[in-house]
N, CA and C of each residue as an Amber inpcrd file, in Angstrom:
protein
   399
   0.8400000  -1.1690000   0.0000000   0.0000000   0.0000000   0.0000000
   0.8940000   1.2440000   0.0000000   0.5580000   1.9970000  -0.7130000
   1.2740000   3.6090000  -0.7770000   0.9360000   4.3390000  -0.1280000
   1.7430000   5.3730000   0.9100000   2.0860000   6.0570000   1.4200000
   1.7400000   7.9850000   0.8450000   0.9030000   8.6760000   0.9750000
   0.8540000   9.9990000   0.3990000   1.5660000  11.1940000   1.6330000
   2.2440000  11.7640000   1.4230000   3.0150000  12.3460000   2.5790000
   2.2010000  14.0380000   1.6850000   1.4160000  14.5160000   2.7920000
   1.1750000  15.8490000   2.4530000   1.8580000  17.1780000   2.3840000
   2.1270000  18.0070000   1.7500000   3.0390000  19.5270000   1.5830000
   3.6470000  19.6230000   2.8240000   2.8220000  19.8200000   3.6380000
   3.3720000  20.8670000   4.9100000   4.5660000  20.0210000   5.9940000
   4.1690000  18.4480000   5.7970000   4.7670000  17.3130000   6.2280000
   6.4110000  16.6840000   6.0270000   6.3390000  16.5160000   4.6260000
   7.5850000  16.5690000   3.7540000   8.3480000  17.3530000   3.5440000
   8.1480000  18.9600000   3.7030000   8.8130000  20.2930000   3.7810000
   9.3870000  20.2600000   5.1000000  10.3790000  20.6270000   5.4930000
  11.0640000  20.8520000   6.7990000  10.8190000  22.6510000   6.9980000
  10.3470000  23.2640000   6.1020000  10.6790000  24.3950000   6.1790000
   8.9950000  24.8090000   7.0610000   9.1610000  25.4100000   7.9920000
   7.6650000  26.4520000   8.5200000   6.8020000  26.9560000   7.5790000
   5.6290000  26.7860000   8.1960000   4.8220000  27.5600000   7.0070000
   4.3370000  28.3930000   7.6680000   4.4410000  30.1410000   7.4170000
   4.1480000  31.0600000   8.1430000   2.7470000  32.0290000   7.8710000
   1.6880000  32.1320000   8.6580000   0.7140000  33.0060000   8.6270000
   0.8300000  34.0130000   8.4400000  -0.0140000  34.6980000   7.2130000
  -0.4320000  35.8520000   6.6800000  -1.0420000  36.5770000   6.8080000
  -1.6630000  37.6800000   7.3230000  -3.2100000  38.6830000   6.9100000
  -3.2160000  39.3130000   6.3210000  -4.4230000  39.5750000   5.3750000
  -4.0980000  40.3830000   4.6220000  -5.1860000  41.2200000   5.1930000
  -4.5430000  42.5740000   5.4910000  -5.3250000  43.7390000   6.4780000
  -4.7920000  45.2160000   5.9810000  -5.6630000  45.7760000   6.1660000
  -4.6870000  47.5980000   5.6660000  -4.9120000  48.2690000   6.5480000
  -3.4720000  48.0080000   7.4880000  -3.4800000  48.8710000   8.6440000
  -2.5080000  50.2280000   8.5920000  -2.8810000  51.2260000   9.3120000
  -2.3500000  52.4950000   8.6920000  -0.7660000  52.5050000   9.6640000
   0.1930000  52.8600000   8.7570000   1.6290000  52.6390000   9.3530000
   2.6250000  54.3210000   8.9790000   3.2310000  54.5640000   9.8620000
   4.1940000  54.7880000   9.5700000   5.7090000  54.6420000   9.5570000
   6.1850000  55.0960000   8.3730000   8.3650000  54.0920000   8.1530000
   8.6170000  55.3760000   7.9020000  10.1180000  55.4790000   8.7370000
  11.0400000  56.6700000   8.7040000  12.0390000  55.5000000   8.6050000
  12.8820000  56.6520000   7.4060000  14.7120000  55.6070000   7.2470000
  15.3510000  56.6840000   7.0150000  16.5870000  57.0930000   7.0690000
  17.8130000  57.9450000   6.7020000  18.2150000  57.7730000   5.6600000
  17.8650000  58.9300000   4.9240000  18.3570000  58.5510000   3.0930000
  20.1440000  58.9700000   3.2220000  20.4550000  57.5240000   2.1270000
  21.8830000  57.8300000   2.6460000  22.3440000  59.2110000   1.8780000
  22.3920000  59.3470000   1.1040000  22.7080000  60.5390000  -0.2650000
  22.6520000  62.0050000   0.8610000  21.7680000  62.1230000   0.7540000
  21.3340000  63.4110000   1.8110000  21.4530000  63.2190000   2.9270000
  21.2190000  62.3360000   3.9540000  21.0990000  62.7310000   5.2780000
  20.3210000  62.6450000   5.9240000  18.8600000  63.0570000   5.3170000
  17.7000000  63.4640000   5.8490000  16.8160000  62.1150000   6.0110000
  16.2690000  62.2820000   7.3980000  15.3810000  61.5240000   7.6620000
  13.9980000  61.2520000   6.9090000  13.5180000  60.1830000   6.4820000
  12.0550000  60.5740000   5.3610000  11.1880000  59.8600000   6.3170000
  10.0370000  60.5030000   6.4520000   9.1720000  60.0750000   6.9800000
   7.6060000  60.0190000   6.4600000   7.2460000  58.6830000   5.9990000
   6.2480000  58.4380000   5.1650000   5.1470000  57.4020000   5.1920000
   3.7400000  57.9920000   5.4880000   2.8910000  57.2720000   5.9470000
   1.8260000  56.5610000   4.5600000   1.8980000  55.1430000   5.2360000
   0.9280000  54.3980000   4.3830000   0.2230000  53.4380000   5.1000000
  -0.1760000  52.0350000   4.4200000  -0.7330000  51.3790000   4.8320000
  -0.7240000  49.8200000   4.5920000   0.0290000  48.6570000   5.5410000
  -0.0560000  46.9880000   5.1750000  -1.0260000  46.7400000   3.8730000
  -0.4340000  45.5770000   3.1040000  -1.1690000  44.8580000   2.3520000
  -1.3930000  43.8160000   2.9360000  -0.4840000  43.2240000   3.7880000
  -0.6130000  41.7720000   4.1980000   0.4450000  42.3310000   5.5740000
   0.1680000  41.2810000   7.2270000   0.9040000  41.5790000   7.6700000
   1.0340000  39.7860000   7.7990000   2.4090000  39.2750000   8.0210000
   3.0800000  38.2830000   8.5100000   3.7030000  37.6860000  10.0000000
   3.7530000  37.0530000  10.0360000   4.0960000  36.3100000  11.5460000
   5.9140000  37.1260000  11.3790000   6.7320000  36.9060000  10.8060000
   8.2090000  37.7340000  10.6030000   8.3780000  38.9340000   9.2950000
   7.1550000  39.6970000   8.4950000   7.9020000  40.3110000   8.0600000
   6.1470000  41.1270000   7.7080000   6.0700000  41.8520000   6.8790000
   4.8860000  42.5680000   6.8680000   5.1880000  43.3740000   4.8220000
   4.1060000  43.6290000   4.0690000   4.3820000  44.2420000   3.0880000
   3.1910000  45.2880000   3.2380000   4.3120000  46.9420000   3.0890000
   3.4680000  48.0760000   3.0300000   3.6870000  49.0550000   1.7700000
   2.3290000  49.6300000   1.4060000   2.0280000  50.4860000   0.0480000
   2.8020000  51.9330000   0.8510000   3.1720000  52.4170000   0.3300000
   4.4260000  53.3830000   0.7350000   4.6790000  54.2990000  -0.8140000
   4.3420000  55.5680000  -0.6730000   4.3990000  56.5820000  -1.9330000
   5.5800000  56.4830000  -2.0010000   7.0250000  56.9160000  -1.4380000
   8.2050000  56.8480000  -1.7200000   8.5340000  55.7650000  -0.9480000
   9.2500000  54.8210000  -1.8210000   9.9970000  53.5270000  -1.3670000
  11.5980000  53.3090000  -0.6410000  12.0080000  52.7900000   0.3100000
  13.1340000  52.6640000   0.3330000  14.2210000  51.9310000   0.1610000
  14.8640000  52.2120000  -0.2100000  15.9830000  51.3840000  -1.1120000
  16.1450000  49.9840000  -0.2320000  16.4440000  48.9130000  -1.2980000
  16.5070000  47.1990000  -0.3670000  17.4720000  47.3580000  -0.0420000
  17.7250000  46.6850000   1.3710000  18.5870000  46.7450000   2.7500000
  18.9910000  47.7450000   3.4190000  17.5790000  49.2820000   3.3310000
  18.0970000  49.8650000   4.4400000  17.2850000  49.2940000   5.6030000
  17.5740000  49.6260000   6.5200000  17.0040000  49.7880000   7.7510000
  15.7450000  51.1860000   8.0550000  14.4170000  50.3100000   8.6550000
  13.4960000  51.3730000   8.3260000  12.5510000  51.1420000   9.4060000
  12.2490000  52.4490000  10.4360000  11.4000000  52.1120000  11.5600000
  10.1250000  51.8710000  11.1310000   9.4110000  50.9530000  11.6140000
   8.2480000  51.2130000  10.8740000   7.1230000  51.2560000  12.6230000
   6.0160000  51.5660000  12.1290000   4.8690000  51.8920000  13.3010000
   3.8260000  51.6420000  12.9080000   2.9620000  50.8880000  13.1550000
   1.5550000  50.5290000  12.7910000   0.7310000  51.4760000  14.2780000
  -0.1970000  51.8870000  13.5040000  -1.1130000  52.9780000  14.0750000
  -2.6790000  52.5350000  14.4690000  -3.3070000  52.8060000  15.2340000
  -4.7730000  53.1170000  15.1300000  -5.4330000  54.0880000  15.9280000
  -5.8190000  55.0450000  14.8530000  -6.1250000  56.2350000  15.4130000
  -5.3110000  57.3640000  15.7570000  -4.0010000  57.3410000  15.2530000
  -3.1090000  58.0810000  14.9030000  -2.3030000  57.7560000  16.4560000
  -2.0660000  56.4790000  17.2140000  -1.8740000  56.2800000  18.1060000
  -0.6430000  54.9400000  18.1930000   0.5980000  54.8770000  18.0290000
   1.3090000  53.9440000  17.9840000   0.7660000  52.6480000  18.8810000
   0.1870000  51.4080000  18.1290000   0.6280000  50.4540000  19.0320000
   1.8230000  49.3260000  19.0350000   2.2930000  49.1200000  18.2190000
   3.7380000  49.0300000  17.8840000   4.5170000  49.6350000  17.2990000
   5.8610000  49.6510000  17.3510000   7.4030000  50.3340000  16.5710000
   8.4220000  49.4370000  16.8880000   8.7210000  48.9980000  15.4100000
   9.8750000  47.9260000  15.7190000  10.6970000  48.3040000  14.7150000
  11.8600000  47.8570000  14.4390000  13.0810000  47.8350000  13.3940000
  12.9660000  46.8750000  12.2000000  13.0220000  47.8590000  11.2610000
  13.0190000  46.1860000  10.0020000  13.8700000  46.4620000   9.2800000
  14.2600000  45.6260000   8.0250000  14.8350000  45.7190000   6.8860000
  14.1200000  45.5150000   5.7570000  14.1580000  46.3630000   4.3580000
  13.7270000  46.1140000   3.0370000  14.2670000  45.1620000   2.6830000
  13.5450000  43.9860000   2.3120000  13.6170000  43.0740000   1.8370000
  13.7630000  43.0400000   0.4750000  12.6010000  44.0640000   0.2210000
  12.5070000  43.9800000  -1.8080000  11.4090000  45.2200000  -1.7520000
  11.4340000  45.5360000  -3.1780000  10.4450000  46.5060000  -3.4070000
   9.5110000  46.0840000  -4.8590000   8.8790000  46.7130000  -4.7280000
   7.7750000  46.8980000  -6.3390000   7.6020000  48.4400000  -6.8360000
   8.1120000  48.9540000  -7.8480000   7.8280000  49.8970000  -7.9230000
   7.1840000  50.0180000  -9.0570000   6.0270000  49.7930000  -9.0060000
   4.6150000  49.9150000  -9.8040000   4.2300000  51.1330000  -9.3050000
   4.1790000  52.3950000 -10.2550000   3.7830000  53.4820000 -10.1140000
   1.8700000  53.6650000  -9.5320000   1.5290000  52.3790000  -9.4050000
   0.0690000  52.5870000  -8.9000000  -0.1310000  51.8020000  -7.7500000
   0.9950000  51.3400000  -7.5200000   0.9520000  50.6380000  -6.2160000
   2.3990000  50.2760000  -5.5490000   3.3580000  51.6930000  -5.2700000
   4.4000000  50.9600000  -5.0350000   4.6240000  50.1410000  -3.3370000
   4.8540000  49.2810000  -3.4660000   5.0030000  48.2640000  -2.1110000
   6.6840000  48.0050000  -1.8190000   6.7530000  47.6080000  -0.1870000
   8.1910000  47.2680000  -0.0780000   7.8420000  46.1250000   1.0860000
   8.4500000  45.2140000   0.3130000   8.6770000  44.1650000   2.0600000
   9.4810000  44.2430000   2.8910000   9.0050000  44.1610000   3.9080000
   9.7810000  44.5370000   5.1100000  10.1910000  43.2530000   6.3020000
  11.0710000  43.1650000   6.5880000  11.3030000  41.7530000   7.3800000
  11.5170000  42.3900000   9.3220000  11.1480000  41.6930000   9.9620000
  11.4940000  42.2210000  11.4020000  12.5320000  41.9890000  12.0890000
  13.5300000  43.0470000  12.5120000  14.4020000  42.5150000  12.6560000
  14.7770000  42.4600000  14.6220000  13.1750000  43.1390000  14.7730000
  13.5090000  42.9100000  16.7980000  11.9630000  42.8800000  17.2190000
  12.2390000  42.0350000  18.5740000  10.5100000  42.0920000  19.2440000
   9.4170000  41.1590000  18.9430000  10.0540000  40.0630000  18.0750000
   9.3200000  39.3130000  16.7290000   7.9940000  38.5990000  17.7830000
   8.2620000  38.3060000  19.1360000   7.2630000  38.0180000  20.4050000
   6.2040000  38.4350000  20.2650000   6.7510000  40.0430000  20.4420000
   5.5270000  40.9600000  20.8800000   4.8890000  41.0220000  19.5210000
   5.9610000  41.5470000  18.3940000   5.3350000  41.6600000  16.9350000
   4.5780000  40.6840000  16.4230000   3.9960000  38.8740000  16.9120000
   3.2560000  38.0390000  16.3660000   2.0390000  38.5260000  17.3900000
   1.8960000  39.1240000  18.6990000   1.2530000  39.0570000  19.4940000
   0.3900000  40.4500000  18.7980000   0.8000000  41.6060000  19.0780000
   0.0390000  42.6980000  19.0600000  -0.1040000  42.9200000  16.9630000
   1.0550000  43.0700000  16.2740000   0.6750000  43.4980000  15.0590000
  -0.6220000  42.0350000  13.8530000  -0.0660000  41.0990000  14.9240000
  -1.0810000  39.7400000  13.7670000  -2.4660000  39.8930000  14.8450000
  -2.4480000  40.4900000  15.9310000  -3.8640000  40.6510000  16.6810000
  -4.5350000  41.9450000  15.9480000  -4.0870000  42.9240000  15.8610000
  -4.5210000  44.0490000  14.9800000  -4.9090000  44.0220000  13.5840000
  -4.4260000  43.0920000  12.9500000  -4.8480000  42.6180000  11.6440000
  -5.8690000  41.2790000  11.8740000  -6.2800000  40.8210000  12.6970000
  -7.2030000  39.6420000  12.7980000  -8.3640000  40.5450000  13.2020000
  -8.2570000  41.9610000  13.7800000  -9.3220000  42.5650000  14.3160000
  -9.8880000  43.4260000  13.3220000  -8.5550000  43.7980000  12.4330000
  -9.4100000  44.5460000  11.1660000  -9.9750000  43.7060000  10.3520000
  -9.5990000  42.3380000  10.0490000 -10.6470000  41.3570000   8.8630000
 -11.7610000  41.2360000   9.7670000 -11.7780000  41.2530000  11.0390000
 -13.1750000  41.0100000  11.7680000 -14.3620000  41.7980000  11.3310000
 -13.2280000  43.0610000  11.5760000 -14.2590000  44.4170000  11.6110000
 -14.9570000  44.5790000  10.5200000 -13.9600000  44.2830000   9.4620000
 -14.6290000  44.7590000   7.6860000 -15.5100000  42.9090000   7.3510000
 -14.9970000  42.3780000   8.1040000 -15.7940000  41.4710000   7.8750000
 -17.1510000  41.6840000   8.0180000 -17.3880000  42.1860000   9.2220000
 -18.6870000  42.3490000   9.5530000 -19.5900000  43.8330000   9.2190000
 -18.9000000  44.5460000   8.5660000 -18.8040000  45.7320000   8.2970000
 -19.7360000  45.2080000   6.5300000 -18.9290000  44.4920000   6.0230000
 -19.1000000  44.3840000   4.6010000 -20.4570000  42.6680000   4.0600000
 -20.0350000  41.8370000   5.3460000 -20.5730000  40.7150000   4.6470000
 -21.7650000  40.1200000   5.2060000 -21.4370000  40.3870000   6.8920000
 -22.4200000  40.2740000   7.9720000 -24.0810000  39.5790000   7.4270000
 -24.6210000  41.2140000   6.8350000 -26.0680000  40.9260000   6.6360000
 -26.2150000  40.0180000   5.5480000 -24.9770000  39.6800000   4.4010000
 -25.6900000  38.6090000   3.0600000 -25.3830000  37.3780000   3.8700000
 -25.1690000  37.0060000   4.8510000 -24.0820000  35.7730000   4.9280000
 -26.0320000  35.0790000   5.8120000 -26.1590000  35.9920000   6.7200000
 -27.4620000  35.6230000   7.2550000 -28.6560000  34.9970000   6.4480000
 -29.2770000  33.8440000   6.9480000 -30.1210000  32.6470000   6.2610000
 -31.6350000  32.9400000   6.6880000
């Protein structure tokens, strides 16, 4: 008799949780050229258990270092340290991934709780009354 060994089983590698939530953030990094600190607010496409991807009007270059802050209500509830991972610079949607590089504890605890509370919210915000029988 044969044996079917499923994806997640046969992979040694983790498989890590996603949300996809648009929570309002802000990333400040030190442009190296100039000097100057940029500070530029947007908003998650998806946040991750180690790394998070945010829509960001000006992008920052892959492998700087970039504070980032997820907000609600113009009210920090986290600020941690990351690195650009990669960018997209699609003039209608430019995005940069961001990886975490401290706090990763607190960061699965409070930033993947804040994004489980916004699919709640728009969940029920948007689908609530068709879903009812």
């Amino acid at each position: 008799m044969s044996q079917i060994d499923y994806a997640t089983s046969s992979y040694k590698t983790p498989l890590h949780h996603r949300i996809t939530a648009s929570l309002p953030v802000q990333a400040s990094w030190v442009d190296l050229e100039s000097g100057e600190t940029i500070l530029i607010d947007g908003m998650t496409e998806n946040v991750g258990e180690t790394s998070t991807l945010v829509n960001l009007e000006v992008l920052p270059p892959v492998g700087a270092s970039v504070t980032l802050k997820i907000l609600d209500e113009d009210k920090t509830i986290i600020e941690v340290s990351t690195q650009v991972i990669r960018v997209e610079r699609d003039p209608s949607k430019p995005l940069a991934a961001l990886t975490i590089l401290e706090n990763l504890k607190k960061w699965k605890v409070v930033a993947m709780s804040a994004a489980e509370k916004w699919v709640t919210h728009h969940w029920h915000l948007n689908y609530d009354e068709e879903w009812v029988n």
